[in-house]
Backbone as numpy.savetxt, mean C-alpha at the origin, in Angstrom:
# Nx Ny Nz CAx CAy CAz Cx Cy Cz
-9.82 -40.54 52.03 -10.65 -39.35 52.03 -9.78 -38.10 52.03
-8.67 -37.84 52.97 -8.04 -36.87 52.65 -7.34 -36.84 51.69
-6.95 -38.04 50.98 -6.12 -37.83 49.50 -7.39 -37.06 48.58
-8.10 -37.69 48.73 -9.10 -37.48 47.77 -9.37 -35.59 47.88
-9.30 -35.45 49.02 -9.65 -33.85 49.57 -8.36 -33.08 48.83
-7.28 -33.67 48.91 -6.23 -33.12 48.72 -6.10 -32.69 47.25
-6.24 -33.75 46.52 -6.54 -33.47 45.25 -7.28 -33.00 44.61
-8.62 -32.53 45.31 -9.37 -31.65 44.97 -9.15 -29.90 44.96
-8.62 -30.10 46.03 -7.69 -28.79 46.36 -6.82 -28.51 45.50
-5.72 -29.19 45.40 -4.79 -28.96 44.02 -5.47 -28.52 42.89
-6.51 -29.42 42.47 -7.32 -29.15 41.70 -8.08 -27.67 41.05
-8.53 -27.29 42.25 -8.78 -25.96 42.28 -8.25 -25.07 42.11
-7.07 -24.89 42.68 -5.88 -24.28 42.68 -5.01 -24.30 41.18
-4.72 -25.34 40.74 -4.71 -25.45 39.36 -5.61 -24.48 38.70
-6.48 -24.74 38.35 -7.53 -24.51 37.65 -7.69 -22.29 37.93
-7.34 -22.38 38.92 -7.85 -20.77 39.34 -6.50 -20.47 38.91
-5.51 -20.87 39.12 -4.72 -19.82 38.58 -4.11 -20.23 36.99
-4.87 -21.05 36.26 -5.09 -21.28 34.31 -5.83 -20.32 34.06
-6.69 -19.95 34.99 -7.74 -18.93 34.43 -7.15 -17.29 34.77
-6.50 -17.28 36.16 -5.52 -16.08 36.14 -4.69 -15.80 35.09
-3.80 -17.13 34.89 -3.02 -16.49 33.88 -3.67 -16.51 32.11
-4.66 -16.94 32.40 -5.78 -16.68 30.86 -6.15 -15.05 30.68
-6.73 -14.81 31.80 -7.19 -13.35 32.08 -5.67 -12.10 32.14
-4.64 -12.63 32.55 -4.01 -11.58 32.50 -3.53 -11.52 30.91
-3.43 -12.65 30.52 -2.31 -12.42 28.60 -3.38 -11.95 28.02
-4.83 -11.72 28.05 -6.05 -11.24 27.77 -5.73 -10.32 27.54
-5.72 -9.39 28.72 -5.58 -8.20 29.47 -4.67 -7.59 29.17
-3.38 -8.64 29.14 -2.22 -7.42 28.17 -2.44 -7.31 26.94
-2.94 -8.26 26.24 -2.74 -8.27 24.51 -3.79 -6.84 24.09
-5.30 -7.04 25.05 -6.07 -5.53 24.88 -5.54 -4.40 25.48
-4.53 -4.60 26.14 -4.26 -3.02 26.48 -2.86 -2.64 25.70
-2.21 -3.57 24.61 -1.09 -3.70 23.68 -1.83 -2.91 22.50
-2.88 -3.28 22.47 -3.34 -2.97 21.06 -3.66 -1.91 21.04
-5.00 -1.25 22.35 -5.41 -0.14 22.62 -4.61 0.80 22.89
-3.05 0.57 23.06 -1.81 1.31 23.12 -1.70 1.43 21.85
-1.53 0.76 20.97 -1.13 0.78 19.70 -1.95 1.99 19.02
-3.21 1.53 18.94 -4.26 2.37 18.12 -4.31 3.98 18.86
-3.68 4.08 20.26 -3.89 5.43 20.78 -2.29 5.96 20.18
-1.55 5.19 20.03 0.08 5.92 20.10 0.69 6.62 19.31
1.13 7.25 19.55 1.77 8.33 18.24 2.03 7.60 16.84
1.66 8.10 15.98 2.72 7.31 14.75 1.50 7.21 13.89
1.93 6.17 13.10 1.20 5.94 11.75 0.99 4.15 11.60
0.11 3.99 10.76 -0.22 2.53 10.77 0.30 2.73 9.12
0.84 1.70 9.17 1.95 1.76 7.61 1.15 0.48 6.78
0.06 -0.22 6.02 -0.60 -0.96 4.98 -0.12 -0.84 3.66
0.85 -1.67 3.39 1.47 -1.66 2.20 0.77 -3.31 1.57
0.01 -2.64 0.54 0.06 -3.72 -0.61 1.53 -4.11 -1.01
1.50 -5.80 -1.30 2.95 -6.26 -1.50 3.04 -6.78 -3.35
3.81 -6.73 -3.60 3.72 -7.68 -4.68 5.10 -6.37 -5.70
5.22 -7.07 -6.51 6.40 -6.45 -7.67 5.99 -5.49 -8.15
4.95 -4.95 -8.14 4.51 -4.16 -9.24 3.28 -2.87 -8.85
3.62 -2.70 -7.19 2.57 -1.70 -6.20 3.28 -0.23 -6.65
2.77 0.57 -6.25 3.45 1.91 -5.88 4.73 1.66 -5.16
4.59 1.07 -3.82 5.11 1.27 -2.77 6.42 0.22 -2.93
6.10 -0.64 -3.84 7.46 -1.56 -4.23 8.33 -0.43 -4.98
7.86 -0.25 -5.69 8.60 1.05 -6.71 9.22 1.83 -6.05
8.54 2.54 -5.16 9.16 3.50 -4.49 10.00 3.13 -3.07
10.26 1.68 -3.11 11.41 1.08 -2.10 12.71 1.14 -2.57
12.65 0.95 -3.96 13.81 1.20 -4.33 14.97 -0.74 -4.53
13.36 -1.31 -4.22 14.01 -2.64 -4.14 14.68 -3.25 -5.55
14.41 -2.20 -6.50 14.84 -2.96 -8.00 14.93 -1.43 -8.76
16.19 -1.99 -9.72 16.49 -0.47 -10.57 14.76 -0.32 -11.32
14.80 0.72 -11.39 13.86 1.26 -12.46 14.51 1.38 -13.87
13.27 1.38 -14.95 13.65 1.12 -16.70 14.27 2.26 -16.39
15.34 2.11 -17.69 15.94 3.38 -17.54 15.35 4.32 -18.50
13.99 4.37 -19.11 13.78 4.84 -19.95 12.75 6.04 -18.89
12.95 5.66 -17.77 11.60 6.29 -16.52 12.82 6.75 -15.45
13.82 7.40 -15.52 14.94 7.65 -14.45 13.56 8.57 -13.49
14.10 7.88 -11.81 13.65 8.28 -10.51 13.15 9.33 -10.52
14.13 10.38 -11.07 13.88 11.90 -10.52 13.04 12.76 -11.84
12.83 12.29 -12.94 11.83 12.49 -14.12 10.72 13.04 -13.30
10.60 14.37 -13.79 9.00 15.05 -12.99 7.93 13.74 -13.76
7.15 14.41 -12.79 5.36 14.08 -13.10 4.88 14.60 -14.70
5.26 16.00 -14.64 4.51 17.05 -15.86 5.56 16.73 -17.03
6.80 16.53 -17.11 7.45 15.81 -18.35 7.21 14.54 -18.80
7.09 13.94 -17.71 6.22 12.10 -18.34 5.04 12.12 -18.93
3.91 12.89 -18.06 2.75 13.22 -18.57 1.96 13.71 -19.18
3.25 15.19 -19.40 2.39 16.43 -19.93 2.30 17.99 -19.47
1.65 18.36 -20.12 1.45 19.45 -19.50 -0.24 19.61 -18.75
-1.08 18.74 -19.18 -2.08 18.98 -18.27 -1.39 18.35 -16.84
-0.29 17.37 -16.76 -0.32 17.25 -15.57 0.22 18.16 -14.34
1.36 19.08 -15.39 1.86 20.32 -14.47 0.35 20.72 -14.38
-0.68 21.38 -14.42 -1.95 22.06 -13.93 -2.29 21.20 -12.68
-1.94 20.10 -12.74 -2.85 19.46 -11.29 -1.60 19.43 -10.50
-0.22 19.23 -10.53 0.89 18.78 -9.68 2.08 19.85 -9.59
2.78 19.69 -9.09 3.81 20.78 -8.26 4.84 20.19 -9.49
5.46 21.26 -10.10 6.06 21.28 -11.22 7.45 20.27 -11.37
8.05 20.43 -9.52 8.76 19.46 -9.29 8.22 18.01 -8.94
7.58 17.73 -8.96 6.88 16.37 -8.12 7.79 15.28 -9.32
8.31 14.99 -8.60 9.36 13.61 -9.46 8.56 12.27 -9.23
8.55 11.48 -10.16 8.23 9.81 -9.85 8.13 9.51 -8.54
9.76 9.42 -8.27 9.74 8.84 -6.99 8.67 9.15 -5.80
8.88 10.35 -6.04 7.38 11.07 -5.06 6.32 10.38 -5.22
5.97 10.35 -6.36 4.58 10.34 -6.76 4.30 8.75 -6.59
4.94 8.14 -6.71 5.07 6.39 -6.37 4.96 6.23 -4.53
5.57 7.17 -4.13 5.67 7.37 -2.66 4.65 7.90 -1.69
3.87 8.55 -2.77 2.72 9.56 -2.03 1.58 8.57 -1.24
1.38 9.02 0.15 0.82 8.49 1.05 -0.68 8.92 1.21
-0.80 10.47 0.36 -2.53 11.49 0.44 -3.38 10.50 -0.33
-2.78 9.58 -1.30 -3.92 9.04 -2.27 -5.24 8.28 -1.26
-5.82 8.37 -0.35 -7.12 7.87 0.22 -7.99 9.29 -0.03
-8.92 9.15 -0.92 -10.11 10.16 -0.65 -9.34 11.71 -1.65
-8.45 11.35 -2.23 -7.64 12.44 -3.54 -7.53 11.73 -4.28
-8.55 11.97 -5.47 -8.80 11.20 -6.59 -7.05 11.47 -7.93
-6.55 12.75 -7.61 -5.52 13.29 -8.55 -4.65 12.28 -7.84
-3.96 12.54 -6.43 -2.90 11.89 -6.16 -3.33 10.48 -5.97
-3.96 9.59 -5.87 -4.52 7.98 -6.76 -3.74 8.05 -8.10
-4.19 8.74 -9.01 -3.75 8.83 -10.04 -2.29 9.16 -10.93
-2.18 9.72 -9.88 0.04 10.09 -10.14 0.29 8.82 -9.81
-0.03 8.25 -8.29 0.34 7.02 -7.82 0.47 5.95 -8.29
-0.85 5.59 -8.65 -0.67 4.48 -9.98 -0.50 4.44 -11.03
-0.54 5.64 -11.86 0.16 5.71 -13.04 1.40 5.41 -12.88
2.15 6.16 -12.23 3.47 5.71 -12.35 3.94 4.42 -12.23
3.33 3.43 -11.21 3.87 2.24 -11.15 3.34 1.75 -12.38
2.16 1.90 -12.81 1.74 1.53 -14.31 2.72 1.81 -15.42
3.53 2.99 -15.53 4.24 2.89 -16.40 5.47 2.56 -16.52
5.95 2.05 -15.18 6.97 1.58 -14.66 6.95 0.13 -15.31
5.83 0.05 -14.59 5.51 -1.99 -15.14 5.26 -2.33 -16.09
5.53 -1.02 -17.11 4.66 -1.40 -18.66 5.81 -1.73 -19.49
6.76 -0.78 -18.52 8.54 -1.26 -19.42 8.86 -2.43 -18.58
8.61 -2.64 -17.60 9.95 -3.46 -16.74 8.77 -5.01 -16.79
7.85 -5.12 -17.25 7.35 -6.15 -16.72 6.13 -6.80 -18.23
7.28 -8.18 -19.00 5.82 -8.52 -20.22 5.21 -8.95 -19.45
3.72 -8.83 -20.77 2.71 -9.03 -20.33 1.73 -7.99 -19.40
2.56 -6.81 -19.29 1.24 -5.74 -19.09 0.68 -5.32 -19.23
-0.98 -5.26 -19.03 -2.17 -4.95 -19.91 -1.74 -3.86 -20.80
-1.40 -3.30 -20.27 -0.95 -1.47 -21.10 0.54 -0.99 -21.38
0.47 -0.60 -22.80 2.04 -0.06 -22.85 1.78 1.59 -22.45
3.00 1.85 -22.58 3.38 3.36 -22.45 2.86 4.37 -22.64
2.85 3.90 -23.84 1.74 5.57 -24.48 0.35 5.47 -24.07
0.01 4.20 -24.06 -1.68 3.95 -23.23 -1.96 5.01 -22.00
-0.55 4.26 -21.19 -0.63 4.66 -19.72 -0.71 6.37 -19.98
0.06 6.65 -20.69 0.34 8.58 -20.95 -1.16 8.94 -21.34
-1.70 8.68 -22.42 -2.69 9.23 -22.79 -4.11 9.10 -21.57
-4.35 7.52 -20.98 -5.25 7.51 -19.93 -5.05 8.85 -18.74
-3.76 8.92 -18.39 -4.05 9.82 -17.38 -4.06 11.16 -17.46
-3.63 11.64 -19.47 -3.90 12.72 -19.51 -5.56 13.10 -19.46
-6.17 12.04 -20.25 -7.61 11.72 -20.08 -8.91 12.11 -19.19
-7.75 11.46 -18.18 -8.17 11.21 -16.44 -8.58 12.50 -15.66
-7.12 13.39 -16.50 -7.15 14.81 -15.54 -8.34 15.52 -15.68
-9.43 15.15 -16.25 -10.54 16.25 -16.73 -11.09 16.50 -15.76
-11.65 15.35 -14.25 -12.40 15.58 -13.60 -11.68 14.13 -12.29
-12.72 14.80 -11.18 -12.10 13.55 -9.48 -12.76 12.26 -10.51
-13.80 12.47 -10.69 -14.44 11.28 -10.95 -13.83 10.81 -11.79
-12.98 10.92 -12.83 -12.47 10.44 -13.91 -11.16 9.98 -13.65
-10.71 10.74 -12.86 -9.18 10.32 -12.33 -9.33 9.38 -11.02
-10.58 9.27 -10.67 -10.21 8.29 -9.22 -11.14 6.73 -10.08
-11.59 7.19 -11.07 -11.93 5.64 -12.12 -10.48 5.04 -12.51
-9.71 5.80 -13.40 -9.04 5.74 -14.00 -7.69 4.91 -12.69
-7.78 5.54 -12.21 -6.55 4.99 -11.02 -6.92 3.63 -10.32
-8.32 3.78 -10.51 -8.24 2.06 -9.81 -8.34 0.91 -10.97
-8.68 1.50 -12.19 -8.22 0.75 -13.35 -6.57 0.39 -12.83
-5.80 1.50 -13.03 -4.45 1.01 -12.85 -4.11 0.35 -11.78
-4.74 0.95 -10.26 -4.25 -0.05 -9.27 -4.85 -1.45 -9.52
-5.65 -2.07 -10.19 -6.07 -3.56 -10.53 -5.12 -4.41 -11.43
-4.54 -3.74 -12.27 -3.47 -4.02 -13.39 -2.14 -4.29 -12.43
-2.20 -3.12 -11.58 -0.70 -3.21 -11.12 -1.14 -4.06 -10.12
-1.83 -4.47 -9.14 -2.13 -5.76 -8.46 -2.28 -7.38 -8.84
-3.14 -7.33 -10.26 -2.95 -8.28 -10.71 -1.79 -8.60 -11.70
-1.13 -7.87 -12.08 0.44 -7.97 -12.72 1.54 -8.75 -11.53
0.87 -8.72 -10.60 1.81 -9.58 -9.43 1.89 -10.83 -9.73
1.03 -11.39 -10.81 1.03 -13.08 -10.76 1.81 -13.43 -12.40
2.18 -12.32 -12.95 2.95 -12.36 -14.09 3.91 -12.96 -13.55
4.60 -13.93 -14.83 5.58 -13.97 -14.46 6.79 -13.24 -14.92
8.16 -12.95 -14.40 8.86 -12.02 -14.49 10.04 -12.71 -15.83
């Protein structure tokens, strides 16, 4: 009888403190996160694949050389594109630019560029060069036209990830 008592006890004891230490890794992991989401800084969501903005603008692979880094925006594009963009805004920028949520223009620098990046560096891309040039001179007419137009390209440049290289 007292073994039996005894082991019940253990028992308990076990058991209450599985559930202590259940409740505390709980308890830290929600107050890790709720730290997280309150804490200074930025939440960084990078689409991955060969052929994003944000690959481009890592710098993880030369660029065509027919598209050098520092090539403005408004010489690749045009001159309607100097009207929408800062006269200096180079590729690299524009591959880099972080405003494109809810700015239908900078969507559109964004993925164009990796679009025309991937149109030299990568067969098999829906669109060549001059496509890509003329769509986004196209594009510039209106938000609505340029934030169509850009998710055309961000779909190309997403699904160009399964090309092979």
């Amino acid at each position: 009888m007292v073994t039996l008592l005894l082991v019940c006890c253990l028992s308990r004891r076990l058991l209450v403190s599985s559930l202590i230490v259940c409740f505390l890794a709980a308890a830290a992991a929600a107050s890790a996160a709720a730290a997280a989401a309150t804490a200074p800084g930025f939440v960084f969501a990078r689409a991955r694949g060969k052929c994003t903005p944000q690959y481009w603008s890592s710098r993880a692979e030369s660029w065509p050389k027919m598209v050098p880094q520092m090539s403005t925006v408004s010489n690749v594009f045009g001159s309607r594109a100097f009207e929408r963009f800062r006269y200096d805004l180079t590729l690299l920028e524009a591959a880099s630019r972080s405003d494109d949520l809810g700015n239908a223009f900078a969507g559109l620098v964004k993925e164009s560029t990796a679009a025309l990046l991937n149109s030299y560096a990568r067969k098999g891309y829906p669109y060549s060069a001059w496509e890509i040039k003329t769509l986004v001179i196209q594009a510039l007419v209106s938000k609505q036209a340029a934030a169509l137009q850009a998710q055309r390209f961000r779909h190309a440049n997403q699904a160009c990830n399964h090309l092979h290289f």
